[in-house]
NUMIDO-266213 format. One record per residue (C-alpha): chain; y, x, z; residue number from 1; residue in three letters. Coordinates in pm, whole numbers, padded with zeros to 5 digits. Example, Ala and Ser with C-alpha at 12.3 -4.5 7.8 and 13.67 -1.06 7.14 Angstrom:
2
  ch   north    east      up    i   aa
   A  -00450   01230   00780    1  Ala
   A  -00106   01367   00714    2  Ser
This chain:
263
  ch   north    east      up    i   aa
   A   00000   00000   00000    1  Unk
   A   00263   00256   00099    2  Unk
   A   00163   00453  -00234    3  Unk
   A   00238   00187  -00454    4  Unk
   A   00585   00134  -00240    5  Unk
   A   00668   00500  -00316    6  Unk
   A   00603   00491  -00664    7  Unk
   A   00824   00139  -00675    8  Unk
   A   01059   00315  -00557    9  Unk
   A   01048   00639  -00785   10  Unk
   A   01043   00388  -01077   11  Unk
   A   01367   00215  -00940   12  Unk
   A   01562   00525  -00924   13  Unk
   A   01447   00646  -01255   14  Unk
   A   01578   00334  -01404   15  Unk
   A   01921   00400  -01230   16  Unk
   A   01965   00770  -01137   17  Unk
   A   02216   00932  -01417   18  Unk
   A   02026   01292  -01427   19  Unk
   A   01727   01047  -01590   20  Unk
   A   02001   00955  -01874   21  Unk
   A   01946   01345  -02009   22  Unk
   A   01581   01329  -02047   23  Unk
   A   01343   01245  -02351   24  Unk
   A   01183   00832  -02278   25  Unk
   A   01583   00697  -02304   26  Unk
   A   01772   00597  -02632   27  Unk
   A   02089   00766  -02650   28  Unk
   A   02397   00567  -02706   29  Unk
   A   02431   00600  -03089   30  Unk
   A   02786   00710  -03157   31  Unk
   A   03076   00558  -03290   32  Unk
   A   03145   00707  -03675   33  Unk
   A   03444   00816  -03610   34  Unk
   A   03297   00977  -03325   35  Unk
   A   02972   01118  -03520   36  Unk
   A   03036   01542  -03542   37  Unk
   A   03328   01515  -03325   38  Unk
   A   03319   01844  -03107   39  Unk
   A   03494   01880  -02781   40  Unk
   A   03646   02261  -02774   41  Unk
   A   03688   02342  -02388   42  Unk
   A   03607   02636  -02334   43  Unk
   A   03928   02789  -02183   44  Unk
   A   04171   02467  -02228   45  Unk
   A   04139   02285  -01895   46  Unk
   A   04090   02608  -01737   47  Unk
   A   04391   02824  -01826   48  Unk
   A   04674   02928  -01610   49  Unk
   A   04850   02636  -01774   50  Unk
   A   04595   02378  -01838   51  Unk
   A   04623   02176  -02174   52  Unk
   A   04391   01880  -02266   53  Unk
   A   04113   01991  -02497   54  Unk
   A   04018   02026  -02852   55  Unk
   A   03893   01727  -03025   56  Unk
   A   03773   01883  -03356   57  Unk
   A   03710   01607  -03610   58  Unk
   A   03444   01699  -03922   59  Unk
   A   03492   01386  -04079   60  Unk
   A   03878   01491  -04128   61  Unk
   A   03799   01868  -04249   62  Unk
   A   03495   01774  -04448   63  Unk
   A   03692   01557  -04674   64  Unk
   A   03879   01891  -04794   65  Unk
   A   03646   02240  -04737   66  Unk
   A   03338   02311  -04761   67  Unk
   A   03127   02396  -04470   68  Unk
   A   03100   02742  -04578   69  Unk
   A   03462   02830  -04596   70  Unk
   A   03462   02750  -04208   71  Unk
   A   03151   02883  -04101   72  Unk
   A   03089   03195  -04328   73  Unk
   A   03433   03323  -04411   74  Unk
   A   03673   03236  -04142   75  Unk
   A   03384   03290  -03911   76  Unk
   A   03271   02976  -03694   77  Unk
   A   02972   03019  -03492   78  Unk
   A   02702   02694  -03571   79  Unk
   A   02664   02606  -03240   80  Unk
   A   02954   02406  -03042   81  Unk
   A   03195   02618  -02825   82  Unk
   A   03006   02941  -02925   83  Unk
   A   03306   03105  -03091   84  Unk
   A   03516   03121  -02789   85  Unk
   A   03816   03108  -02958   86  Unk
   A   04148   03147  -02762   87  Unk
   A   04501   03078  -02855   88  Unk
   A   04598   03445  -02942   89  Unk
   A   04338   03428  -03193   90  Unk
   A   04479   03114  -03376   91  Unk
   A   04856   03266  -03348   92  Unk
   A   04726   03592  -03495   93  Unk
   A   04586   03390  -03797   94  Unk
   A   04199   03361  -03690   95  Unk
   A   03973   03081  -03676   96  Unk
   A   04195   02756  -03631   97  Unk
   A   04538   02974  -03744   98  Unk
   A   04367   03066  -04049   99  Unk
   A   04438   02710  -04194  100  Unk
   A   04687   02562  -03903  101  Unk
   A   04921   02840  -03971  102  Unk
   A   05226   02586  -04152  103  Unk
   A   05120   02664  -04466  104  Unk
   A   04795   02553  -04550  105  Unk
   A   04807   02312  -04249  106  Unk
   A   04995   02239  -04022  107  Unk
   A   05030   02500  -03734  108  Unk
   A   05179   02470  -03383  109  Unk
   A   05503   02393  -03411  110  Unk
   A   05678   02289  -03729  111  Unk
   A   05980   02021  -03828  112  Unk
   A   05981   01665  -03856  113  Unk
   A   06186   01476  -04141  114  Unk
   A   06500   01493  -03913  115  Unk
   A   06448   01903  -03931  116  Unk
   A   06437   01886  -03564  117  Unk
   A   06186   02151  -03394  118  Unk
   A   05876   01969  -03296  119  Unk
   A   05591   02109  -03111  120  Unk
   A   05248   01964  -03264  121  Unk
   A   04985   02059  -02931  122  Unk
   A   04892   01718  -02917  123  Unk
   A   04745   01699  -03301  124  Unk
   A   04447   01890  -03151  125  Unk
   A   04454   01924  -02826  126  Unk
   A   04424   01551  -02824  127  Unk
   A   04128   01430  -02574  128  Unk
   A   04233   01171  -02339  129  Unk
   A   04558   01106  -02487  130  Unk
   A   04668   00832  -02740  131  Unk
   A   04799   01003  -03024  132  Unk
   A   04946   00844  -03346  133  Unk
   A   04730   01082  -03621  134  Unk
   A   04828   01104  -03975  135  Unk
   A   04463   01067  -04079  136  Unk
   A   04315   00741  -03959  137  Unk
   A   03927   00722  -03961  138  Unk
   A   03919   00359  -04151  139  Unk
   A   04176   00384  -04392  140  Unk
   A   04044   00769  -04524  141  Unk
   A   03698   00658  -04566  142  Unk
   A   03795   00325  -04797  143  Unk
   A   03593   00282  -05069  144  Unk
   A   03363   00584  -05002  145  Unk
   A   02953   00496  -05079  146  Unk
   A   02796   00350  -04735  147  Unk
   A   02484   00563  -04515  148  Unk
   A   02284   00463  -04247  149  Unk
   A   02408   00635  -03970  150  Unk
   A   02616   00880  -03889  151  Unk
   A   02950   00853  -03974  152  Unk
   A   02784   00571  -04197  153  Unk
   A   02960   00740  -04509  154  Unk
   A   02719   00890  -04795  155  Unk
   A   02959   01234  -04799  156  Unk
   A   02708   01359  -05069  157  Unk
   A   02754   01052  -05314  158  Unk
   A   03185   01051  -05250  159  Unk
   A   03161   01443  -05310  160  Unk
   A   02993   01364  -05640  161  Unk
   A   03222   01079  -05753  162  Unk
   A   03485   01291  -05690  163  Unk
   A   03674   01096  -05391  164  Unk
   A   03750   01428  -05254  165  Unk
   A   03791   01798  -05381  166  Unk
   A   03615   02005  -05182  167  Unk
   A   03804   02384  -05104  168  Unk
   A   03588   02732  -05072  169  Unk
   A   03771   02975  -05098  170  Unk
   A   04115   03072  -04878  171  Unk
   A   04373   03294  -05083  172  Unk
   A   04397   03632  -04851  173  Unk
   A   04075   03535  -04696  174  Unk
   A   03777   03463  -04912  175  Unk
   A   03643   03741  -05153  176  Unk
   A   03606   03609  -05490  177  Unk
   A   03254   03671  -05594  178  Unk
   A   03010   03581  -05881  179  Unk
   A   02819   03237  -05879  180  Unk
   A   02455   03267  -05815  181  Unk
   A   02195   03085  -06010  182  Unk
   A   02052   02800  -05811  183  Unk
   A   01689   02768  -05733  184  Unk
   A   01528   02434  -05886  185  Unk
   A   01429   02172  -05675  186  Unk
   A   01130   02210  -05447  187  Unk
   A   00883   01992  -05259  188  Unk
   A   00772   02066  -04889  189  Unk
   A   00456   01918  -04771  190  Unk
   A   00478   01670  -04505  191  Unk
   A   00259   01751  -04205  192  Unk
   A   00225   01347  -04148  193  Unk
   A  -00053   01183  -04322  194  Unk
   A   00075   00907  -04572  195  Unk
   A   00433   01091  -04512  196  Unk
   A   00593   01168  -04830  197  Unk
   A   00697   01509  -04907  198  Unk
   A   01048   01648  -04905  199  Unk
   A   01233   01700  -05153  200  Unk
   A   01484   02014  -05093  201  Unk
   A   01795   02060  -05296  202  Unk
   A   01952   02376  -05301  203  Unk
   A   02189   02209  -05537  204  Unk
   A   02329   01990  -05314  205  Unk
   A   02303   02203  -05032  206  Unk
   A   02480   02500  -05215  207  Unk
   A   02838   02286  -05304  208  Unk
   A   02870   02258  -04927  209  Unk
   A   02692   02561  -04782  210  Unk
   A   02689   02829  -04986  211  Unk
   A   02375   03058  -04976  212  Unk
   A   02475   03231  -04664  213  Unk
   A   02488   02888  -04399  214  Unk
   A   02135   02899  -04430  215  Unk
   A   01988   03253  -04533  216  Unk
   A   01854   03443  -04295  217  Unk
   A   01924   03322  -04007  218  Unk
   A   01837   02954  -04013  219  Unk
   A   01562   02965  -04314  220  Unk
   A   01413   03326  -04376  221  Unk
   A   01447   03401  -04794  222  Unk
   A   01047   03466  -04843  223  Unk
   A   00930   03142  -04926  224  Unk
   A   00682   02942  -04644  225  Unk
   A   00703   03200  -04414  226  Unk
   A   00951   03047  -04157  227  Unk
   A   00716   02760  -03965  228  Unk
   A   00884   02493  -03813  229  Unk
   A   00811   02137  -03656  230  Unk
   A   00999   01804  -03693  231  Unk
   A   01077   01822  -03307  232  Unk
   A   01220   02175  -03374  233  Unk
   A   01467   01957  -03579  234  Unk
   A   01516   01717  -03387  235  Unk
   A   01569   01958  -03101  236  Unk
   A   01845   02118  -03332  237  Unk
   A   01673   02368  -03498  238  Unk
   A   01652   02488  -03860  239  Unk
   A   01748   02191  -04066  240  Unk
   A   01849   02022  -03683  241  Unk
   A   02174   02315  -03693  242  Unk
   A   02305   02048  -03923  243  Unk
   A   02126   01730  -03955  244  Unk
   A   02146   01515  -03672  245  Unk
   A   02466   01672  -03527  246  Unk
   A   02722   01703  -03833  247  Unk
   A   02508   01624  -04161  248  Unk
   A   02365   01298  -04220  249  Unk
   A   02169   01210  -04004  250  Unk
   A   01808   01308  -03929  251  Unk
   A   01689   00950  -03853  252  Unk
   A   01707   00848  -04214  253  Unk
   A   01402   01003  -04289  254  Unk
   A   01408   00858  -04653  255  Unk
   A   01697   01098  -04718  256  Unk
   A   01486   01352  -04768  257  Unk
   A   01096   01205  -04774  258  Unk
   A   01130   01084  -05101  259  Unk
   A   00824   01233  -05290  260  Unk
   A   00506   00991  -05314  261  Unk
   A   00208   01168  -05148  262  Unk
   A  -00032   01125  -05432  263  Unk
């Protein structure tokens, strides 16, 4: 009798502890699309000897206008959230965030508004827990782009292709100009599910966002089938999960890329 109290009990608080929100056996609260690859940057803001409000970074706003290489190969983001470190010296001396936000490109930390007056533009990023007034509003920039499952629920691929947006890769003073490589065809990978259909893999698609150097070597070694991965690795971030799932459409629409037939 007092065993089955006890595990009553443990059930109870399971059901209503918050440290059991974390753990695999919940649903996590799927997120709003303007929300989906939103990344909080906090890794000094709050913090500092004058605390600011953090980062927001948005990828639906930046996605609509560079590639992913541009920012991750070239101006030098790390892939994993908060694992650049970046500090304010480093965006006024014209790295990371300054390369862009420098008045120029975009806009940088202070700048003029249409009086001329001297306005100081902080809040434009360092925007969490405040109501700001943005110039690019989720709803109205993603009019008429083609519809996805989840995610931001915006096929990025299909508007890419249609031409809704022109995608930039390469920064003047930045980027080295270099020679197109051929792309690789098509090629199936062999689902380890029975009745599963194989993926297709793209390097097309994949390379107008990503480049050759997102990927190779250290997601995907370059010898093909010798990196071995799972679909939990994936899911757990990994390998195609460094993308898919956090930023990239994502990995819950498994027809995305299970589209071969098994035979």
């Amino acid at each position: 009798m007092m065993r089955r109290i006890v595990m009553v009990l443990v059930a109870v608080l399971a059901l209503h502890s918050p440290c059991f929100a974390q753990t695999f056996g919940v649903k996590k609260r799927t997120p709003r699309p303007e929300e989906f690859g939103n990344v909080l940057m906090n890794n000094f803001a709050e913090s500092s000897r004058t605390p600011i409000a953090p980062v927001v970074f948005k990828h639906w706003v930046h996605r609509t206008k560079y590639t992913c290489r541009l920012c991750h190969v070239d101006i030098g983001f790390s892939m994993n959230a908060n694992g650049t470190q970046v500090h304010e010296a480093d965006n006024e001396g014209g790295m990371y965030c300054g390369t862009c936000h420098n008045g120029k490109e975009a806009f940088g930390p202070r700048g003029k508004d249409e009086a001329g007056k001297a306005v100081e533009n902080c809040s434009r990023c360092h925007s969490s827990g405040k109501a700001v007034e943005f110039k690019y509003v989720f709803a109205k920039t993603i009019e008429g782009y083609p519809k996805s499952r989840f995610g931001n629920r915006v096929d990025w691929m299909a508007a890419e292709e249609k031409g809704l947006f022109k995608l930039k890769d390469q920064l003047e003073g930045l980027s080295i100009k270099r020679k197109d490589l051929k792309i690789p065809v098509d090629e199936s990978i062999k689902s380890k599910e029975i009745g599963m259909p194989e993926i297709i893999f793209s390097h097309a698609k994949h390379s107008v966002w990503n480049g050759c150097e997102l990927c190779h070597p250290d997601l995907f070694g370059v010898e093909k089938g010798k990196t071995k991965y799972t679909m939990q690795d994936i899911f757990d971030g990994k390998f195609c999960g460094a993308c898919h799932g956090s930023v990239a459409f994502s990995n819950l629409d498994c027809q995305l890329c299970h589209l071969k037939d098994v035979q």
